[in-house]
C-alpha positions, 0 to 999 in steps of 0.5 A, a space after each residue: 303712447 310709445 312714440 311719445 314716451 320715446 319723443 319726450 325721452 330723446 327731447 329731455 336727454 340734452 337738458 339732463 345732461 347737460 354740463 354746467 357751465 361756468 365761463 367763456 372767458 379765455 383761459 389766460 383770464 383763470 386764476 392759477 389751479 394751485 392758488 386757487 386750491 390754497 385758497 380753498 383750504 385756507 377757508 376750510 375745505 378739504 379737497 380730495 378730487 379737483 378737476 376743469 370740467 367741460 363747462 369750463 369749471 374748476 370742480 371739487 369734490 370733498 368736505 367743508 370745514 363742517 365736515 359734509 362731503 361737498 362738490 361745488 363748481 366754481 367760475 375760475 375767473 371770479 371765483 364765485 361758486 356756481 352751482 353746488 352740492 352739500 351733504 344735508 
């Protein structure tokens, strides 16, 4: 029973961690970190921590213009929100 719990643990740790990711795409294709920032305030948000993470994302933490703590992850090249977390 041991072994088991042990072989199910090792097997399932890449999936839980595992990184969103967001783009492949070569970083000459990104758009530009400050404009994307201005754009995002300009719809609302207030952002208090941004990051490019590992996957390839522009990740921020912060609110919306509802006020809930947010943390999304955006593909840089489109834009487009990839996976996100809202503040229910």
């Amino acid at each position: 029973m041991r072994k088991l719990l042990l072989l199910s643990l090792v097997l399932a740790s890449p999936l839980t961690f595992a990184a969103t990711q967001c783009t492949t795409a070569d970083k000459a294709q990104w758009q530009d970190q400050d404009k994307f920032q201005a754009d995002l305030k300009a719809q609302g948000y207030e952002i208090k921590k941004f990051k490019v993470t590992g996957g390839n994302c522009y990740e921020i933490y912060g609110h919306n213009k509802d006020g809930k703590k947010v943390e999304i992850y955006f593909d840089p090249v489109s834009g487009d929100a990839v996976k996100s977390n809202v503040e229910s």
